[in-house]
C-alpha positions in Angstrom: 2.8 -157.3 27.1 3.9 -161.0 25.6 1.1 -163.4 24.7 1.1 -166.5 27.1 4.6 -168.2 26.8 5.6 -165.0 28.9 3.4 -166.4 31.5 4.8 -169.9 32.0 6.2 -169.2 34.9 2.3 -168.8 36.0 0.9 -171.6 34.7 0.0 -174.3 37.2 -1.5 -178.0 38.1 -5.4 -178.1 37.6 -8.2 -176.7 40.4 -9.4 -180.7 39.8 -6.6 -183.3 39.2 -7.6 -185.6 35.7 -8.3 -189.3 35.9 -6.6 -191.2 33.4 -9.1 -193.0 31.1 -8.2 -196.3 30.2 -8.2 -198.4 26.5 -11.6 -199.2 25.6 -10.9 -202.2 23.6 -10.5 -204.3 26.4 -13.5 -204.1 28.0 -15.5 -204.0 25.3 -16.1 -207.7 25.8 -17.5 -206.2 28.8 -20.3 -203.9 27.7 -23.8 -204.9 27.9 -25.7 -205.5 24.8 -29.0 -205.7 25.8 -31.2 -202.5 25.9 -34.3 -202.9 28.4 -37.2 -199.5 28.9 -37.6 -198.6 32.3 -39.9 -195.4 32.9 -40.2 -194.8 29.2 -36.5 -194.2 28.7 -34.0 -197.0 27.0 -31.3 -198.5 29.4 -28.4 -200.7 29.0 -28.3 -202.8 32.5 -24.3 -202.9 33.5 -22.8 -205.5 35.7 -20.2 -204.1 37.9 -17.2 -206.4 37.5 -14.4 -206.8 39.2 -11.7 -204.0 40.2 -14.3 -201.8 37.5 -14.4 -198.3 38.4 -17.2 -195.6 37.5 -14.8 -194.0 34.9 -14.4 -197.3 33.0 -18.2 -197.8 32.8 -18.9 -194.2 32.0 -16.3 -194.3 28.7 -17.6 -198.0 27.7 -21.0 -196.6 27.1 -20.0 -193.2 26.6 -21.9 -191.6 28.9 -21.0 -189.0 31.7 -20.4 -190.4 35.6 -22.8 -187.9 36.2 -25.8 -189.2 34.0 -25.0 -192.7 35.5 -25.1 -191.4 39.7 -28.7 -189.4 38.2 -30.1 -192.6 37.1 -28.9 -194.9 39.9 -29.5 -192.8 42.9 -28.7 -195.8 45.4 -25.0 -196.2 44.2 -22.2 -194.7 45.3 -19.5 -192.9 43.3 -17.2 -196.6 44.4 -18.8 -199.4 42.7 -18.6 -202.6 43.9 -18.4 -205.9 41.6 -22.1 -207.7 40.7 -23.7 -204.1 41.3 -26.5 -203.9 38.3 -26.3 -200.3 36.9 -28.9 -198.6 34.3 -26.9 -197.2 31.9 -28.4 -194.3 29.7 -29.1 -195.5 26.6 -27.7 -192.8 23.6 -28.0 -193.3 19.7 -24.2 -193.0 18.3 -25.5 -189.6 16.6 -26.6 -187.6 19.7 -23.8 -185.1 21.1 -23.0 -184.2 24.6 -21.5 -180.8 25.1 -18.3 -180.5 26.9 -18.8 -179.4 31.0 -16.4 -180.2 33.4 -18.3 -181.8 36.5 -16.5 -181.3 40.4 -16.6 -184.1 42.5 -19.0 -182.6 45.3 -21.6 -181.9 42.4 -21.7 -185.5 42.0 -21.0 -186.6 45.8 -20.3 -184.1 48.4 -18.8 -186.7 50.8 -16.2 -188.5 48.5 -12.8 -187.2 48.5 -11.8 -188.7 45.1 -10.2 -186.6 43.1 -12.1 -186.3 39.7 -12.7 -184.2 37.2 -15.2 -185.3 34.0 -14.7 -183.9 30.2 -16.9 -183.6 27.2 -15.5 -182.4 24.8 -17.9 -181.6 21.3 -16.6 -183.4 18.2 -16.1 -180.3 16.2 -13.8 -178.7 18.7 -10.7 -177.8 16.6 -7.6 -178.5 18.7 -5.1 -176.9 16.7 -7.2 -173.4 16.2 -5.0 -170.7 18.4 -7.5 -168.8 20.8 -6.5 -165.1 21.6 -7.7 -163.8 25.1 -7.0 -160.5 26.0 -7.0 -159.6 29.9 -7.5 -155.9 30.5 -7.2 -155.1 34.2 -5.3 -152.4 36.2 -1.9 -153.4 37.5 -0.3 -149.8 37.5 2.9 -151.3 36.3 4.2 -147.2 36.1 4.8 -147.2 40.3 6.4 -150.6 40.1 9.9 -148.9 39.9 13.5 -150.4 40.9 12.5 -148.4 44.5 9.2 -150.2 44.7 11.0 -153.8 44.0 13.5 -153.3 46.6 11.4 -151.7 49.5 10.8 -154.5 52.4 7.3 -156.0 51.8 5.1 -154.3 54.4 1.1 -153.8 55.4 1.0 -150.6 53.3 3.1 -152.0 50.4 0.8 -154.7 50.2 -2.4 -152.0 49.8 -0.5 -150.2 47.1 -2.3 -150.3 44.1 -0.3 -152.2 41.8 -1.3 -155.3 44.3 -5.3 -154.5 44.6 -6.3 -157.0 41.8 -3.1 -159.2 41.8 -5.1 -162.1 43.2 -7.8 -161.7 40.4 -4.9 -162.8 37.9 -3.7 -165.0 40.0 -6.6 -166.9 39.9 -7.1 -166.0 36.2 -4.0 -167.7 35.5 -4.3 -171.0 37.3 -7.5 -171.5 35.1 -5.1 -170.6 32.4 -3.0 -173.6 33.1 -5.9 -175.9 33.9 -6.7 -175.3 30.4 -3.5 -175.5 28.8 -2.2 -178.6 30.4 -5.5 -180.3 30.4 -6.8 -180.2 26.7 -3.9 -178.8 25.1 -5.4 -175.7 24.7 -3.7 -173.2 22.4 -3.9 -169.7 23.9 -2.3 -166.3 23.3 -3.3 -164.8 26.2 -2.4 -160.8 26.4 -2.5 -159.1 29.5 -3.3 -155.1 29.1 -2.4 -152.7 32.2 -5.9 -150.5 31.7 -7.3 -148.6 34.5 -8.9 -144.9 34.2 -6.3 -143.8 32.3 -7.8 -142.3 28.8 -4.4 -143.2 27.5 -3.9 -147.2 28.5 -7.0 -147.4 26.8 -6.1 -146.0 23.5 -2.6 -147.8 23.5 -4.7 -150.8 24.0 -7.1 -150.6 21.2 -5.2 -149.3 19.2 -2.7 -152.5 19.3 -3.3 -154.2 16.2 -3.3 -157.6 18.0 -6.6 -156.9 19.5 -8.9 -156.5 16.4 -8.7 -160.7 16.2 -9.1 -161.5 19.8 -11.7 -163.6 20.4 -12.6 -162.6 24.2 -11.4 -159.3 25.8 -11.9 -159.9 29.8 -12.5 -156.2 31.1 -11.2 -153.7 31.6 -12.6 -153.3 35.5 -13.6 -149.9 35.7 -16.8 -148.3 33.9 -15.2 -145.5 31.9 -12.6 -147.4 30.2 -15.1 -150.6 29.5 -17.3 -148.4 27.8 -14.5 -147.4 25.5 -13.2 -150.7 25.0 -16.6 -151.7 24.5 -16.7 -149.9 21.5 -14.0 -151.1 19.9 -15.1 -154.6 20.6 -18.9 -154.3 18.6 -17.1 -152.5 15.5 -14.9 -155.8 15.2 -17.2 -158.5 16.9 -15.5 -159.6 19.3 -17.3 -161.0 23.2 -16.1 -158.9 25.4 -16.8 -159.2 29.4 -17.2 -157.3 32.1 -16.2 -158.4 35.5 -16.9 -155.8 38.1 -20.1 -153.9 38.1 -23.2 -154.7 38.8 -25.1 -152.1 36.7 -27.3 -153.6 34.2 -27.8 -150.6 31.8 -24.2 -151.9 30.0 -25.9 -154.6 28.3 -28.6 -152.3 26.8 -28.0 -152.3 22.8 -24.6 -153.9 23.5 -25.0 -157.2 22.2 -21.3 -158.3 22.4 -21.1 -157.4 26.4 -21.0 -160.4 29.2 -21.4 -159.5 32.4 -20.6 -161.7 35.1 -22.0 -159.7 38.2 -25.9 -160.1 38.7 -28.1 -157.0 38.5 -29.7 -156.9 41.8 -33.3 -157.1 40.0 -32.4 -160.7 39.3 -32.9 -161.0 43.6 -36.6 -160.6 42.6 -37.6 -163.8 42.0 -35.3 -165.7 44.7 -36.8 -163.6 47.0 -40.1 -165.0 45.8 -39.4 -168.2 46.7 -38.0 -167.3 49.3 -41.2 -165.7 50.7 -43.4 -168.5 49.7 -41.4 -171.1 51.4 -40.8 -169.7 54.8 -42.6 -166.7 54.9 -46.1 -166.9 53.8 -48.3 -166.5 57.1 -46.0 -163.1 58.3 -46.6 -159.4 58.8 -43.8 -157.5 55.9 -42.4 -154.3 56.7 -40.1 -153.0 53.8 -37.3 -150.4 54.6 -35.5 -148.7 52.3 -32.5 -146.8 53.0 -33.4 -143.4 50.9 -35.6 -142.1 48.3 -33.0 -143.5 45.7 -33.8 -147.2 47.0 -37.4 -146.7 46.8 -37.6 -148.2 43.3 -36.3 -151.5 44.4 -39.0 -151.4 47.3 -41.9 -151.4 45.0 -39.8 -154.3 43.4 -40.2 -155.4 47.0 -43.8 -154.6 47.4 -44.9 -156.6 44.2 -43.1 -159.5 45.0 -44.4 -159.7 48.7 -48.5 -158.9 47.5 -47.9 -162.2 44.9 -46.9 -164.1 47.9 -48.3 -163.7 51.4 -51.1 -165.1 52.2 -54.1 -162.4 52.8 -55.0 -163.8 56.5 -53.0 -166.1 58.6 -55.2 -168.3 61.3 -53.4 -168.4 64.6 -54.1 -170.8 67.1 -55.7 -169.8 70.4 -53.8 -171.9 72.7 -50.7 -170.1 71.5 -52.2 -166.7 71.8 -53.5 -167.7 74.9 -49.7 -169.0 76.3 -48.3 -165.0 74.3 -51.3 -162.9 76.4 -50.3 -164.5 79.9 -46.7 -163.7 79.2 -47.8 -160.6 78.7 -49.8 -160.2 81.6 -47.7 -161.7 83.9 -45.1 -159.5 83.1 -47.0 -156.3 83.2 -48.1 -157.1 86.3 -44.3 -157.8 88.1 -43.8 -153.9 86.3 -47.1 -152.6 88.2 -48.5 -151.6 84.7 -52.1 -150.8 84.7 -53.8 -153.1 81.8 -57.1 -154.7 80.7 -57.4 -158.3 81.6 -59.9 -159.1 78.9 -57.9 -156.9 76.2 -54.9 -157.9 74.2 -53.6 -155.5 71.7 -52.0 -157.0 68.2 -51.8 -156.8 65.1 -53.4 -153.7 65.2 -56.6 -155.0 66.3 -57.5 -155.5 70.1 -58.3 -159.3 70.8 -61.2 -160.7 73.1 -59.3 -162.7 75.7 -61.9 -163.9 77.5 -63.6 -165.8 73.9 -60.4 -166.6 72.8 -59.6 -168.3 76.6 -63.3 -170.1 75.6 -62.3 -171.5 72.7 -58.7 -173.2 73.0 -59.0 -175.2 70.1 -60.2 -172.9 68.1 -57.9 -170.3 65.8 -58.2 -166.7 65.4 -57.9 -165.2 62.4 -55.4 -161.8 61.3 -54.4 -159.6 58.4 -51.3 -160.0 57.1 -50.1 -156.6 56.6 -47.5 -155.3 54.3 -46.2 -151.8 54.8 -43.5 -150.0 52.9 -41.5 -147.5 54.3 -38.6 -144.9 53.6 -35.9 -145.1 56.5 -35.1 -141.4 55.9 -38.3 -140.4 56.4 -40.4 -142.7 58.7 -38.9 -144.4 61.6 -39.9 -148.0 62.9 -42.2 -146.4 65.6 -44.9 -146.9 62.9 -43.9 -150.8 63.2 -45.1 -150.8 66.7 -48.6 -149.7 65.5 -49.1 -152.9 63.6 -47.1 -155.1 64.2 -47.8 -158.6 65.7 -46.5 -159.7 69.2 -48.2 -163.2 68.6 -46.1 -164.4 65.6 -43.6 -163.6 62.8 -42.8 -160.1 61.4 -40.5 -160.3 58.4 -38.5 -157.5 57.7 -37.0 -156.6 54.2 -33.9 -153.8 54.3 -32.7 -152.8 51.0 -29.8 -150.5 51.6 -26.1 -150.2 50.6 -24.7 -148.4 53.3 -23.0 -149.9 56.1 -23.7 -147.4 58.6 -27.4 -147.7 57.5 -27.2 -151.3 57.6 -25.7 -151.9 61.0 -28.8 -149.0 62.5 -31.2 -150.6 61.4 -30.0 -154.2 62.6 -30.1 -152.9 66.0 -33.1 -150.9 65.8 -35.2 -154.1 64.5 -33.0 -156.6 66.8 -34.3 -154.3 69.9 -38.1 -154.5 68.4 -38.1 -158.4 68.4 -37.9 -158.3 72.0 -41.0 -157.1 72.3 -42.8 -158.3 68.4 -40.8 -161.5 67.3 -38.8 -160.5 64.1 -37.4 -162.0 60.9 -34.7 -160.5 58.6 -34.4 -160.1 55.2 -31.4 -157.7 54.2 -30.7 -156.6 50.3 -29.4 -155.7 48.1 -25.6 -157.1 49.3 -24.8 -156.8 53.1 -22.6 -159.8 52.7 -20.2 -157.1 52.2 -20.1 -155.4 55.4 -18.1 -156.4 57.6 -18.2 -156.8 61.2 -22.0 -156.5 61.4 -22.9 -157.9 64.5 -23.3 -161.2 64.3 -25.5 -161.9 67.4 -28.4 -159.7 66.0 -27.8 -161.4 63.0 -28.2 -164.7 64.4 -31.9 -163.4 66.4 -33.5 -162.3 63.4 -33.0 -165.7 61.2 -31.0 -163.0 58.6 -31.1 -164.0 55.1 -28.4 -162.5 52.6 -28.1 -162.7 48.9 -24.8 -163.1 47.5 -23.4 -163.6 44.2 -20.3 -165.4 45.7 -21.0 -168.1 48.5 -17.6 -170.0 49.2 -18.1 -173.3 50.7 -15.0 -174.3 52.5 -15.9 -178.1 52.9 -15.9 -178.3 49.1 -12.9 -180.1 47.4 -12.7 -178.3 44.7 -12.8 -175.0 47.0 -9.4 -176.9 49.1 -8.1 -178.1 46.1 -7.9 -174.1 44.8 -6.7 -173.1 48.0 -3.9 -175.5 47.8 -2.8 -174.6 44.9 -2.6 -171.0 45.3 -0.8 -171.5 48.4 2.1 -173.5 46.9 2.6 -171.1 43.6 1.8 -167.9 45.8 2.7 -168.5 49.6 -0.5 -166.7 50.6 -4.2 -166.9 50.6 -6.9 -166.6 48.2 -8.7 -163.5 48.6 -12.8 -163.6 47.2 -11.7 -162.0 44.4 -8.6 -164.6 43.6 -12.3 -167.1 43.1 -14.1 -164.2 40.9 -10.6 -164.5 38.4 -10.4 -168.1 37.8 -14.2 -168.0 37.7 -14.4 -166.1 34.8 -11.2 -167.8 32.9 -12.5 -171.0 33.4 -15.7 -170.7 31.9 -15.3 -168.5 29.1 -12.0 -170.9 28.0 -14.2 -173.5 28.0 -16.9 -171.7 26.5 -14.4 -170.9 23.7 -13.2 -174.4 23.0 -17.3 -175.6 22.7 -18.9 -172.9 20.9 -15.8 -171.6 19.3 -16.7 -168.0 17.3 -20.3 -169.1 18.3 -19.7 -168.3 21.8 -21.6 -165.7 21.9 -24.8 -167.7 21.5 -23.5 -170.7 23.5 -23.0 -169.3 26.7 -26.5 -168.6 27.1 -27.3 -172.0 27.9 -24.1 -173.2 29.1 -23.8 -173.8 32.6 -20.8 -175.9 34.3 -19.8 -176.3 38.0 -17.2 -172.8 39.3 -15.7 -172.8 42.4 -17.9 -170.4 44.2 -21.3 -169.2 42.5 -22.6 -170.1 38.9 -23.4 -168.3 35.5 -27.0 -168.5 34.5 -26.8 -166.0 31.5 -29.8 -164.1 30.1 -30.4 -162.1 27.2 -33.9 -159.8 27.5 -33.7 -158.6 23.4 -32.0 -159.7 20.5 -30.0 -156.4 20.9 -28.9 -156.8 23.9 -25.9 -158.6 25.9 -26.2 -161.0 28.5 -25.9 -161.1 32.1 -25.7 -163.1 34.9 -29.2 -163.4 36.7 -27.8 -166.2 39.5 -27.5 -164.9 43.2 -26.3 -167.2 46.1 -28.8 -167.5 49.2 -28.1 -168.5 52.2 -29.2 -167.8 56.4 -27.1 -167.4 59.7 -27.4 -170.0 62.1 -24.9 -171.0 64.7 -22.2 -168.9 63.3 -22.2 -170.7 60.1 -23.6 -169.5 56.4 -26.0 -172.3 55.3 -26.8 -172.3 51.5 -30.9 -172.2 50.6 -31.4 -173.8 47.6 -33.6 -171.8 45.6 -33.9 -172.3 41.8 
């Protein structure tokens, strides 16, 4: 297929519409010259003046917007005249890397639309950058018959449309960077699926020795191949799709965009020892093959739960007469000075004594194989007097939904929290009331935030040039072409060392890349984590 120019037809207005930057030279009369230490660090102090905005200020003392909201956390993104700004002080030498900042990471609640650049000194703006985009578009079924036929509900699940929103997407970044910076790009799309010989005919294109990033090809098989070809002639290649982290073993040119679900590990810890720290854990895992995950699990929840939990006796007290009460309206037989929890009977009577006092209980954690045990061993241990957390790792919907109701119909009885892993943000129609009762947390590595401009903005834009909406994966292609464009234009053929510290704002998740040996690739270790509540996702923040 043609490089780029083929695609102009594609190319379109930014995710984030540019601010123009005015001349300098008249404002430099402006600029403050004297430099004052506040908390150790040097600062110019900048008075606002009149119809001033932050842009001009930021490019005066050429500094970022985002450096001057971070050191003036009282001002908003709309100066007014007379306000006194501290301006980051810089030596002329210092560099600032190129990011491009969104308006809601600088202030969720203005709707000005702003994008920031940085761009390094050494970028080389006439260099041509070759991108090669291998993805499956099964262009041999899109025949004169296929053209013609009236657009229907099955035409559109035809294959030749399942990843036409991911270079949709793809290409809006495209023009983003094209339009914005002037980039230079031969981009050259490559119609690779499983077929052994799209591959070949790709790599065997004499065009793609001097690429400087291949994107894909989506499935494993024909990555691996094209992965081959890309160490012999050094070129970054990325994968976009799977999640398994073995590809970056020895495979020091691979990217890989989607998080290994090991990376959950220490999100979950936090997790745990922010909200969950005084709680009984039961672990589930779906099978035997989940099993090694759960002692992932295990480890994580033994390094945070605290060994004994102190529960007051008034609440116990207010729990047992519940109980009681209830037991008695049922005619069941019971002991009115025994209260079994916990796995441990309680003294009523000394803990009616003592209301002010607190009782003290194990916190156990218990793992447990869903295709073995069932969660009538729970019921054993569990507490009725306060929190049981419950971690699921399973990838099965049909396990996943189970064991929602099972647990949903044990927190009538012990009061249950739930934890569910490794991805159940992709099963759909999972009921949403349980989901709700149990507090669930999910991990995700794409969390969408509607309210977000820049979200909108993308939405917008891809209505207009495609008279439809974004599908999730529509996000995961401009994503990736966003970044690794920019990448390119900072790091250059050094990219491949850049991006492991190079972090700037995407549209619905980030990339936190990490490299475990020299030898290796990288890979994304960033998941998204967020809670039901009121029919609404709510982000945690959890770094």
């Amino acid at each position: 297929m043609s490089n780029s120019k083929t695609f102009l037809t594609f190319l379109f207005l930014c995710v984030a519409a540019m601010c123009c930057s005015p001349e300098l030279g008249a404002q430099e009369s402006l600029k403050s010259q004297i430099v004052t230490e506040y908390d150790g660090k040097p600062y110019y102090i900048h008075t606002v003046d009149k119809k001033q905005s932050l842009k001009d200020i930021a490019d005066m003392y050429d500094v970022t917007i985002y450096e001057i909201l971070k050191e003036n956390k009282d001002v908003k993104y709309n100066v007014k005249a007379g306000e006194l700004l501290r301006i980051p002080y810089r030596p002329k030498e210092e560099v600032t890397f190129m990011e491009e900042v969104a308006i809601d990471s600088i202030m969720a609640n203005d709707s000005t639309k702003y994008v920031e650049e940085y761009i390094l000194p050494t970028f080389d703006s006439e260099r041509l950058y070759k991108v090669a985009l291998m993805m499956p578009l099964y262009l041999e079924q899109v025949d004169d018959a296929f053209m013609e036929a009236e657009v229907s509900n099955k035409q559109l699940l035809a294959k030749p449309f399942s990843y036409l929103h991911f270079y949709e997407g793809f290409m809006i970044a495209v023009d983003s960077m094209v339009s914005q910076y002037d980039m230079k790009l031969d981009l050259k799309v490559f119609d690779v699926d499983q077929d052994t010989n799209k591959v070949i005919a790709a790599i065997n294109d004499t065009w793609l020795s001097n690429a400087d990033v291949i994107v894909g090809p989506f499935h494993v098989k024909a990555f691996e191949k094209v992965m081959a070809f890309a160490a012999e002639n050094d070129i970054l290649i990325v994968n976009p799709m799977t999640n398994r982290e073995d590809l970056v073993v020895g495979n020091r040119n691979v990217v890989k965009v989607k998080p290994s679900y090991r990376y959950q590990m220490h999100k979950l810890e936090s997790l745990i020892r922010d909200k969950y720290t005084d709680n009984n854990v039961f672990i589930f895992a779906e099978d035997t093959n989940s099993m090694y995950y759960v002692s992932m699990i295990e480890d994580v929840a033994y390094r945070s739960i605290n060994p004994y939990s102190l529960v007051p006796n008034k609440h116990i007290k207010k729990v047992v007469k519940k109980h009681h009460d209830a037991w008695q309206i049922e005619e069941v037989e019971f002991n009115e000075n025994e209260y079994q929890s916990d796995n441990v009977i309680l003294d009523v009577a000394l803990i009616n004594q003592n209301p002010d006092d607190s009782t003290m209980l194990k916190n156990q954690i218990m793992a447990f194989n869903y295709s073995i045990d069932s969660l009538n061993e729970v019921k054993k241990i569990a507490s009725s007097i306060r929190n049981n957390l419950f971690i699921v790792y399973g990838e099965n919907k049909v396990f996943a939904t189970e064991i929602l109701n099972k647990i949903n119909i044990l927190s009538g009885e012990y009061p249950s929290k739930l934890i569910a892993l490794p991805d159940w943000s992709k099963f759909d129609r999972l009921f949403n009331e349980n989901l709700m009762k149990l507090n669930t947390v999910y991990f995700d590595d794409d969390y969408t935030n509607y309210d977000a401009y820049s979200v909108g903005h993308f939405i917008c834009k891809f209505r207009n040039n495609y008279g439809t909406e974004p599908k999730d994966i529509a996000y995961h292609g401009f994503n990736i072409a966003w970044y690794f464009l920019n990448a390119l234009m900072n790091y250059g053929d050094n990219i491949n060392i850049g991006i492991e510290s190079y972090d700037i704002p995407l549209l619905n998740t980030r990339y936190s890349f990490e490299r475990s040996r020299y030898e290796d690739g990288v890979e994304n270790a960033y998941w998204n984590v967020y809670q039901y509540k009121n029919y609404e996702k709510n982000l945690l923040q959890y770094e």
